[in-house]
C-alpha positions in Angstrom: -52.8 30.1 74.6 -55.4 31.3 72.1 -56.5 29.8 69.4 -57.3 25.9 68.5 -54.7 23.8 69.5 -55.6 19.9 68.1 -52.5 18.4 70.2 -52.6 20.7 73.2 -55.2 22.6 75.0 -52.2 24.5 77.4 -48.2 24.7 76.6 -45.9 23.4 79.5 -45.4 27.1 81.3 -49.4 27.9 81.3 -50.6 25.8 84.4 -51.5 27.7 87.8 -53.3 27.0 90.7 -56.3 28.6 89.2 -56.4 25.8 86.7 -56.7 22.9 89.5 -59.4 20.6 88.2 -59.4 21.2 85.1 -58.7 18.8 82.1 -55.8 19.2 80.0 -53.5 18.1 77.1 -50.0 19.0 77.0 -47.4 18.0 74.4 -43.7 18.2 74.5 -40.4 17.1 75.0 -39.1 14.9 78.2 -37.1 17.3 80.2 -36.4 14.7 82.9 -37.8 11.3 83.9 -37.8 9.7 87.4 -39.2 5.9 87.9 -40.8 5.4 91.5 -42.2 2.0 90.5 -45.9 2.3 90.6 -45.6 6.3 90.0 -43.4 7.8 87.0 -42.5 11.8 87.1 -42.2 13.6 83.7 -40.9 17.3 83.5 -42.4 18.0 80.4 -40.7 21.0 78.4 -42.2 23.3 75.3 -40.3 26.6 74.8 -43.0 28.2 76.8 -42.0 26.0 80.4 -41.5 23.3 82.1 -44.7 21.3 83.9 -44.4 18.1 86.0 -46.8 15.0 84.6 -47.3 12.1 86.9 -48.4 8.5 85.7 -50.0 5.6 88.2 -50.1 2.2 87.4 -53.0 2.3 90.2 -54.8 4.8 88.5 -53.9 4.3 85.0 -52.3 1.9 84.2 -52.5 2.2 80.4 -51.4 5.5 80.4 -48.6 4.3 82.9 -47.9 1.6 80.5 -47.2 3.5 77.5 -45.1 5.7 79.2 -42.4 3.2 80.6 -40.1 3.6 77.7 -40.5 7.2 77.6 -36.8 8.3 78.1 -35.3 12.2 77.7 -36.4 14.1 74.6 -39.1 11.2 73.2 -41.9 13.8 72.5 -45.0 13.0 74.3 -48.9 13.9 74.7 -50.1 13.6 78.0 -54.1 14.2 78.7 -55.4 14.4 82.6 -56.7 16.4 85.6 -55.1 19.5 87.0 -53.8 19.0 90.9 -52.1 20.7 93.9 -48.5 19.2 94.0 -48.4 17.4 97.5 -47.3 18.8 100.6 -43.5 19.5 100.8 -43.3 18.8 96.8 -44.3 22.2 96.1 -40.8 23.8 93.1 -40.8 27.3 93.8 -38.1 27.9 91.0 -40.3 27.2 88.2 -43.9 29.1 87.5 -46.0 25.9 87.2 -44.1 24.8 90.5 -47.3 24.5 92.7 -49.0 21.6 90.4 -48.6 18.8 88.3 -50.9 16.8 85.9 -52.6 13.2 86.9 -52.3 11.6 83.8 -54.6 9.3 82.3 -53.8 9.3 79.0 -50.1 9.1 77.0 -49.0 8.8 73.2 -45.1 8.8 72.5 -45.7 11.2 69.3 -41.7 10.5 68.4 -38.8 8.7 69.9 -35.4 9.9 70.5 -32.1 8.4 70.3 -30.0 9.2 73.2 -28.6 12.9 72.6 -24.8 13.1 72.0 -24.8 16.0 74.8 -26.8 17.0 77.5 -30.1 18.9 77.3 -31.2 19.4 80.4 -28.6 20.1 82.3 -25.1 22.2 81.4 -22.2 20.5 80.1 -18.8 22.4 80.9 -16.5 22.0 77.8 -19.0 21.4 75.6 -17.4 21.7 72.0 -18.6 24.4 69.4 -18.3 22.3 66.2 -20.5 19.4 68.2 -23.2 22.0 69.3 -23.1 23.2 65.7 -23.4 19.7 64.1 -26.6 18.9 66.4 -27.7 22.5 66.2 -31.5 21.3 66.5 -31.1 20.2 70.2 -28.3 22.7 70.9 -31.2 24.9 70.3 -33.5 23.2 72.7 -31.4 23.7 75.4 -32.3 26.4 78.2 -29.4 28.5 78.1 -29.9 28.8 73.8 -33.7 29.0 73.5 -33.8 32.0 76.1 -31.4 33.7 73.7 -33.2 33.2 70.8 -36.5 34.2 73.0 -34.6 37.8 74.2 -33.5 38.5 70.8 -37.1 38.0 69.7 -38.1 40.1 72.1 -35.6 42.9 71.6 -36.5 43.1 67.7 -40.5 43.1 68.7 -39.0 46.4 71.2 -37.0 48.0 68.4 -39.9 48.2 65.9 -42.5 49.4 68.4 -40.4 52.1 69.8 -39.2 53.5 66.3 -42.5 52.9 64.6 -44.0 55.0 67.8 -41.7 57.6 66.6 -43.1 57.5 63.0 -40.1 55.5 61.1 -41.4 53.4 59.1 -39.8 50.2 58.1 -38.5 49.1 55.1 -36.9 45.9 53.7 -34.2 46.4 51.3 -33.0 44.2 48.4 -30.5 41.9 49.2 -28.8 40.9 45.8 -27.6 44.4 44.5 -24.7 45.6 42.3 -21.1 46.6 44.0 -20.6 49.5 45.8 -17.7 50.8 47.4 -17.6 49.8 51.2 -14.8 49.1 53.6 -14.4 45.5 53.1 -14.4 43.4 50.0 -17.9 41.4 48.7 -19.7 38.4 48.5 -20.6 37.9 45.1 -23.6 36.0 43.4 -23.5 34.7 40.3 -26.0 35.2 37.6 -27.5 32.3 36.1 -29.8 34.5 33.4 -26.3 36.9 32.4 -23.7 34.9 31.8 -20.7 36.6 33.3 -22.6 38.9 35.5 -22.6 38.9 39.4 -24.4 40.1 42.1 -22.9 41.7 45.3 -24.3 41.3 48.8 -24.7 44.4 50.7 -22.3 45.7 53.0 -24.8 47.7 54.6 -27.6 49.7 53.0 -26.4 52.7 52.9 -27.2 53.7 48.9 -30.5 52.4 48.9 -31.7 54.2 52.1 -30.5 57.6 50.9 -32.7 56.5 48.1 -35.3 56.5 50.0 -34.6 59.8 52.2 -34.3 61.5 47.6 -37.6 59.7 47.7 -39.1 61.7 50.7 -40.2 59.1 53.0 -38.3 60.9 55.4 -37.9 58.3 58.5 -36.7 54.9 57.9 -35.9 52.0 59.7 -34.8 48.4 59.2 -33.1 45.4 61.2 -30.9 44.9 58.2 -28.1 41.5 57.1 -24.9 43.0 56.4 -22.3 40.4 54.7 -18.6 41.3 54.4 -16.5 39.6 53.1 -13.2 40.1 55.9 -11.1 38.2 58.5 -12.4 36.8 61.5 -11.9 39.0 64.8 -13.8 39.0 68.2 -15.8 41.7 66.9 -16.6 40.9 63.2 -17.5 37.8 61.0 -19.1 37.6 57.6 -22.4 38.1 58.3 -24.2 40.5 60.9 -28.3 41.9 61.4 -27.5 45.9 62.3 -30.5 48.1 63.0 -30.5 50.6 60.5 -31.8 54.1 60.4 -32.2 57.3 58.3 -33.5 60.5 59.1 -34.6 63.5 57.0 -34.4 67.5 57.9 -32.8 66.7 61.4 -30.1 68.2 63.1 -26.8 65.6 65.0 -28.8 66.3 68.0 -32.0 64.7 67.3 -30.7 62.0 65.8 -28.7 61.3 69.2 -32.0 61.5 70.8 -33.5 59.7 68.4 -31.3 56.9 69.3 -31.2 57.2 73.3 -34.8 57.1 73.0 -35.1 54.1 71.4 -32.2 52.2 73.4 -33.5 53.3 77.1 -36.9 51.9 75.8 -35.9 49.2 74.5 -33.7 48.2 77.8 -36.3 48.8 80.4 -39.1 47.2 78.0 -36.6 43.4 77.1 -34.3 43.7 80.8 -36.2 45.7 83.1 -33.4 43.9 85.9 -30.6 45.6 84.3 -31.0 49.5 84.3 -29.3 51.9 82.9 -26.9 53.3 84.6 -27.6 57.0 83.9 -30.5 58.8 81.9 -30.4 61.1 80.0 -27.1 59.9 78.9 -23.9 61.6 79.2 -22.4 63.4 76.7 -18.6 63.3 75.6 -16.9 64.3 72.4 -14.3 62.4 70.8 -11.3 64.1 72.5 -12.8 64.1 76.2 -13.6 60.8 76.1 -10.0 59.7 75.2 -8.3 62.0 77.7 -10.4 60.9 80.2 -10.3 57.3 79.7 -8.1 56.2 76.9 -11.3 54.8 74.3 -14.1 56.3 72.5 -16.3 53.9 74.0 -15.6 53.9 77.6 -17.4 51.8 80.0 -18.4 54.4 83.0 -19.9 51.7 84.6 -15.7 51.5 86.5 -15.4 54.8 87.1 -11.4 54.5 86.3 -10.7 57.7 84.4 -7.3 58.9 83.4 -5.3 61.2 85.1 -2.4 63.2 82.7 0.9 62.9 84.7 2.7 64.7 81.8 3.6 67.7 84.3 4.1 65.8 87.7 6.8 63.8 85.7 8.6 66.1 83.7 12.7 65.3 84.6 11.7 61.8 86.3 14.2 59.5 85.6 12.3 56.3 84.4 12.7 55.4 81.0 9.0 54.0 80.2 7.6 57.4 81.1 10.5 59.6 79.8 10.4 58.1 76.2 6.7 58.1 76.4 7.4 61.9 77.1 10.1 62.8 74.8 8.4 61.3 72.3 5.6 63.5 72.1 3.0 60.8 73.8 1.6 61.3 77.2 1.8 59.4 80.4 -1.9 58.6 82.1 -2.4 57.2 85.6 -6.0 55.3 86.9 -6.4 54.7 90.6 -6.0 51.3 92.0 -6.9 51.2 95.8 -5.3 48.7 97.4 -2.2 47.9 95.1 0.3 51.4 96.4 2.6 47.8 98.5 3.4 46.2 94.9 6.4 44.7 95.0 9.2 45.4 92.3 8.5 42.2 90.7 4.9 43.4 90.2 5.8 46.5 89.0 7.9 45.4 86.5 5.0 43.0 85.0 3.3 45.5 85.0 5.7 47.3 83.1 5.7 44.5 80.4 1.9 44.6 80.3 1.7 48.7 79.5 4.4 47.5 76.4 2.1 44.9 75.7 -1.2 46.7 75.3 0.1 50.4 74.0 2.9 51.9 75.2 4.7 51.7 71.6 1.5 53.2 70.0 1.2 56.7 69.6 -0.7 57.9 72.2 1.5 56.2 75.0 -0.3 55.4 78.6 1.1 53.7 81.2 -0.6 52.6 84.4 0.2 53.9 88.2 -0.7 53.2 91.3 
């Protein structure tokens, strides 16, 4: 780290090899604690790591002494020397595996009660409304903070690549008066006219046309939209949408505007996930749903749709000859493996096509 630190001259995920011998300070919260009588083992965590700390009542016992009540999440300043972990001791799942810190000195900065859930470690069934009520150390744990940490990242990655491309960002107000949107508003109240409310934006989309009237001609913001609408897997009343406007472009740059900024942005934040195909395809509104039922297929399967409509004119199945009759089409995908289905499968599967579409107007059914 860079910088003057007063509590820590290193965080918890800075320690190498190359720093063996050196004197340190570290400060952070007890990730684990093992008693070995004479020797105790810390795993002390920041969000930056995790680095093992060892106290000796042979070596130190004062620093060994103030550490006995240490206990998980009791934040803690440790000062000492730099070593190799011994032989056969060596963690080669965590980057400060390879050594640990002889400690000669320790201060308990806070204590901890005994956390309602587990930190270290994950907890199966672990309620929502419990997580949320503790959010503080639902936060601290490993799964949580590396969120948090990749969405920091991903919004450092969104602004470099669009500002590389000369969009410049702007932040937008957020208490505004009502405009028409597709959901209904959150309203403010005004304390200075009586009466008089403000509405919380939808989206931006007025005042960044404004700003396209006003000529600045690229713009860009990681916008809070709040709508005020049911709860679905795919909505609640708040969101943060990337926002974009363009000036004197055609649809086509504005696509590649986009895939520019996404394939960046993916091999920049999860270099160990890449994308499937560059430059991406391209599929207009009707190919997409003839081909796979949805204008936003997943081509990662491969399971595109083939029109039976032909092949099955006269068959005498009612699920395919209403679908038929009634002006819809019948669709098949591939399924390897399943052509031995007994009747009973069939038929659940039958009840699953009824389920998921077959009464809607564009009816598919599923073959094997």
């Amino acid at each position: 780290m860079s910088g003057h630190q007063s509590l820590r001259t290193h965080t918890c995920g800075e320690l190498r090899p190359e720093h063996v011998g050196e004197r340190v300070t570290l400060a952070g919260w007890v990730h684990r604690r093992r008693d070995h009588g004479h020797l105790s083992f810390f795993d002390l965590r920041d969000r930056y790591g995790i680095t093992q700390v060892v106290t000796s009542s042979d070596e130190s016992p004062a620093a060994h002494q103030a550490g006995a009540e240490a206990r998980n999440e009791w934040v803690i300043q440790v000062g000492g020397v730099v070593r190799h972990r011994p032989d056969g001791t060596t963690n080669l799942d965590l980057p400060t595996g390879e050594v640990e810190v002889a400690v000669d000195e320790l201060t308990v900065l806070n204590e901890s009660k005994v956390p309602p859930f587990y930190i270290n470690e994950e907890q199966p069934g672990l309620e929502e409304a419990l997580r949320l009520q503790y959010r503080y150390l639902d936060l601290r744990r490993p799964p949580m903070r590396d969120r948090m940490l990749l969405r920091a990242r991903l919004a450092s990655a969104i602004r470099r690549e669009l500002e590389a491309d000369d969009f410049v960002e702007v932040e937008t107000p957020l208490l505004i008066r009502s405009t028409p949107e597709g959901a209904r508003d959150f309203v403010v109240p005004s304390r200075l006219q009586a009466g008089q409310f403000y509405a919380l934006p939808q989206s931006p989309q007025q005042l960044k046309q404004l700003l396209m009237v006003a000529g600045y001609d690229r713009y860009y913001q990681l916008a809070r939209a709040y709508r005020d609408e049911d709860m679905r897997g795919d909505r609640q009343l708040e969101h943060t949408q990337i926002d974009i406007e363009m000036s004197f472009v055609a649809a086509g740059d504005v696509m590649a505007i986009v895939e520019e900024m996404v394939t960046g942005v993916s091999g920049e934040v999860l270099p160990d996930r890449p994308i499937q195909q560059t430059p991406f395809p391209r599929l207009t509104y009707e190919e997409a749903m003839s081909r796979y039922g949805s204008d936003k297929p997943d081509l990662r399967f491969g399971m595109e749709l083939v029109d039976l409509g032909e092949a099955l004119g006269g068959v005498d199945f009612r699920i395919f000859a209403d679908a038929l009759a009634g002006g819809g089409a019948v669709y098949a995908v591939r399924a390897p493996g399943c052509g031995d289905y007994s009747r009973r499968q069939l038929d659940e599967l039958t009840d699953l096509v009824q389920r998921h579409g077959h009464r809607s107007r564009r009816r598919i059914a599923v073959l094997f």
